[in-house]
MDAnalysis code that builds the backbone (N, CA, C; Angstrom):
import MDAnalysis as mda
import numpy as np

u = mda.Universe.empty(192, n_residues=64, atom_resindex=np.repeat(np.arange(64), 3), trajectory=True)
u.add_TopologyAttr("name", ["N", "CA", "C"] * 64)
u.add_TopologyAttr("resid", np.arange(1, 65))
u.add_TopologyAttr("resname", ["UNK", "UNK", "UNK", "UNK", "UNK", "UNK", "UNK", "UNK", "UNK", "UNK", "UNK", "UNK", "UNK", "UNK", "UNK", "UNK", "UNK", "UNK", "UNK", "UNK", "UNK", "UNK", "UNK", "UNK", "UNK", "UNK", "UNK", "UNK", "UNK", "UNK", "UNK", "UNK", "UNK", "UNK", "UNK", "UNK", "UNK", "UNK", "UNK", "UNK", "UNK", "UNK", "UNK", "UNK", "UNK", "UNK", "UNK", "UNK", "UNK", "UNK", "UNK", "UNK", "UNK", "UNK", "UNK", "UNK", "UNK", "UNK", "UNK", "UNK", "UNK", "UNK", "UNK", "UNK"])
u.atoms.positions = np.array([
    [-45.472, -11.030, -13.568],
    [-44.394, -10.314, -12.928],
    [-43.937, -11.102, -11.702],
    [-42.452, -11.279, -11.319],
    [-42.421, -11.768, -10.298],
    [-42.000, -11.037, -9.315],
    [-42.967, -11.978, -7.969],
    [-43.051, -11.153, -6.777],
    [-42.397, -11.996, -5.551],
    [-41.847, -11.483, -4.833],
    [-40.808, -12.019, -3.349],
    [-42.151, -12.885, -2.871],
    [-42.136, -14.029, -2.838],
    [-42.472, -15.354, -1.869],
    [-42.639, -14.890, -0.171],
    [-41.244, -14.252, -0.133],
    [-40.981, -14.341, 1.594],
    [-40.160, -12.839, 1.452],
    [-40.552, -12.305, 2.528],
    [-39.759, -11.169, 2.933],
    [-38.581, -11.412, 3.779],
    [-37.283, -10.337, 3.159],
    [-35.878, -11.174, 3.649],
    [-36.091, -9.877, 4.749],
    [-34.998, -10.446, 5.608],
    [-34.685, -10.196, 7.158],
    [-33.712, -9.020, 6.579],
    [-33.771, -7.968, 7.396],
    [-32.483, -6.642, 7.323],
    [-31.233, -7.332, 7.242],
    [-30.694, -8.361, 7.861],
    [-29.729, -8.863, 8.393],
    [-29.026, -9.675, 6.862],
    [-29.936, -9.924, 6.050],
    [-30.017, -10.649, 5.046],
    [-29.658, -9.788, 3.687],
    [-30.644, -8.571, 3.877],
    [-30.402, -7.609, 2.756],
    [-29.306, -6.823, 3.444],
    [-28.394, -6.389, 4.450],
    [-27.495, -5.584, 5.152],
    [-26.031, -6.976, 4.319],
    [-26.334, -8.207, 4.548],
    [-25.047, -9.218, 4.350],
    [-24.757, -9.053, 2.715],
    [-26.045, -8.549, 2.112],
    [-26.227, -9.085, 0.192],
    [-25.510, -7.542, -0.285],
    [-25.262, -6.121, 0.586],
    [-25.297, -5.016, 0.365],
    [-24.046, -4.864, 0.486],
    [-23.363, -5.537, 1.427],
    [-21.927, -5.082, 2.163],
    [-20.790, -6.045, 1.152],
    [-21.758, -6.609, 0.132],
    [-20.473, -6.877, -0.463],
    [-19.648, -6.027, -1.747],
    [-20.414, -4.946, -1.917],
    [-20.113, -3.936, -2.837],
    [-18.893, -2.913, -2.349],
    [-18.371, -2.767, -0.885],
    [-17.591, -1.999, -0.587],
    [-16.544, -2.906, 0.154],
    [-16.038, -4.345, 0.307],
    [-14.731, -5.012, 0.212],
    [-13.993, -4.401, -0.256],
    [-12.633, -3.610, 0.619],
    [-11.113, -3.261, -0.051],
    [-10.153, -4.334, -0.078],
    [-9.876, -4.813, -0.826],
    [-8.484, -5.925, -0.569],
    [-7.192, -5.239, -0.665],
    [-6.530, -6.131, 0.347],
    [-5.538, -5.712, 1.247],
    [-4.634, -5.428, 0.010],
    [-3.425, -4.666, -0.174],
    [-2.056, -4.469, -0.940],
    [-1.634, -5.929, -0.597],
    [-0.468, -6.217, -1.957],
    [0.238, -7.311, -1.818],
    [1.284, -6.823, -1.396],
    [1.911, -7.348, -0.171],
    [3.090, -6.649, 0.166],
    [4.193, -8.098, -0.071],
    [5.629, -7.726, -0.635],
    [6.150, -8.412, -1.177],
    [8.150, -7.786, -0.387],
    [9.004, -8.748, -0.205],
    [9.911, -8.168, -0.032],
    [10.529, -7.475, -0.639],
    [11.114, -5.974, -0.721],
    [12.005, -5.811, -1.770],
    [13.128, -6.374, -2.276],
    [13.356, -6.405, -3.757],
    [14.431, -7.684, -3.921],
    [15.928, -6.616, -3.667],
    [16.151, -5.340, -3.344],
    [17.346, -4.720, -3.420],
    [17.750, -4.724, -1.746],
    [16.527, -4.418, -0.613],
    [16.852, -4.306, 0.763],
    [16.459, -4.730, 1.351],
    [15.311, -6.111, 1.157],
    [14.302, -7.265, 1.580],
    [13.150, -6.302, 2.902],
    [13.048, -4.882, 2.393],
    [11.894, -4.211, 2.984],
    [10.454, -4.470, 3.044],
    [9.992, -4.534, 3.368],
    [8.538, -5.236, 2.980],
    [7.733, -3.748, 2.563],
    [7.275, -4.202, 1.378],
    [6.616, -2.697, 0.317],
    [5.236, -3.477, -0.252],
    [4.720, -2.426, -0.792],
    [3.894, -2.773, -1.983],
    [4.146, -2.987, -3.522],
    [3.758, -4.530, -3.502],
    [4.612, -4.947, -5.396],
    [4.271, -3.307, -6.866],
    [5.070, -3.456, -7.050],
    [4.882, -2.332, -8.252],
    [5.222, -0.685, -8.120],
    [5.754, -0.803, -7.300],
    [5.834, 0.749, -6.140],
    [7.056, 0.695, -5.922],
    [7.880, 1.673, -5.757],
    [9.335, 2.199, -5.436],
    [9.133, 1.734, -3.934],
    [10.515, 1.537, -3.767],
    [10.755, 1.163, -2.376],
    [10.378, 2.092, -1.736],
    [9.761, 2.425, -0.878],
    [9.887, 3.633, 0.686],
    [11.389, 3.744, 1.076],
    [11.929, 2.645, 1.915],
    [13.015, 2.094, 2.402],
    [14.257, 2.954, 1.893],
    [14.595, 1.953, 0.308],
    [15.769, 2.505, -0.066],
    [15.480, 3.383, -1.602],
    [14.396, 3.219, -1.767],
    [13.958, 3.900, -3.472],
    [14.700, 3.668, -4.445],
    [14.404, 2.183, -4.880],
    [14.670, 1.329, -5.579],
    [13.184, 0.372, -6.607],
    [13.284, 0.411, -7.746],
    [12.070, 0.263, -8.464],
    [12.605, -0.486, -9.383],
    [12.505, -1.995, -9.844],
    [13.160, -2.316, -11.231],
    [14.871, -2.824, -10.703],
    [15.052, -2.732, -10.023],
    [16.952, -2.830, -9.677],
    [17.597, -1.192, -9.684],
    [16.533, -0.498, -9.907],
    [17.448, 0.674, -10.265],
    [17.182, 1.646, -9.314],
    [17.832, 2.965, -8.940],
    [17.441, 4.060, -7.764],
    [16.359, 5.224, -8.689],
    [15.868, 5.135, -8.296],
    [14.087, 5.941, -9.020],
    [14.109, 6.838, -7.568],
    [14.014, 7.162, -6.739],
    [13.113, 7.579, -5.447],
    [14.454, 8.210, -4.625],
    [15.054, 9.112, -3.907],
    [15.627, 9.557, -3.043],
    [15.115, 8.572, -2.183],
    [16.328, 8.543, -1.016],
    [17.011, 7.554, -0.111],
    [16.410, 8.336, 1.186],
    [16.106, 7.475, 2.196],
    [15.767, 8.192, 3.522],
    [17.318, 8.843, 4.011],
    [17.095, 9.966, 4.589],
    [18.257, 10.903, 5.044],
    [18.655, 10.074, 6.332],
    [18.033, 9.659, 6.932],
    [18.408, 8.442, 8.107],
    [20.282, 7.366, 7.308],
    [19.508, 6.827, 6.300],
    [20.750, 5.940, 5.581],
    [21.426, 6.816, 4.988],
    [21.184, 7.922, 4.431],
    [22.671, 8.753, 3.701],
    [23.756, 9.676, 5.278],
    [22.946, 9.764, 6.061],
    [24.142, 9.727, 6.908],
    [25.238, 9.144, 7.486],
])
């Protein structure tokens, strides 16, 4: 059976542990209809625009 040689340091088993919960960041990409900066694959926030097309109501800010 094999057995640990050397006992690892907390610091060692805490660095080997913490790599199981890494979130990677969203790709944020300009929108190609209002050059908003969004998340790729997602309706605009901005102008709610998805594909070239209007998917999403418009902030009431711009329809005034």
């Amino acid at each position: 059976m094999a057995v640990p040689k050397r006992r690892n340091t907390s610091s060692k088993r805490n660095a080997r542990r913490a790599n199981h919960d890494k979130v990677a960041a969203p790709n944020i990409v300009p929108c190609p209809n209002c050059s908003a900066p969004m998340v790729s694959h997602r309706v605009c926030p901005a102008c709610g625009h998805y594909k070239g097309k209007a998917v999403g109501k418009a902030p009431a800010a711009e329809e005034k």
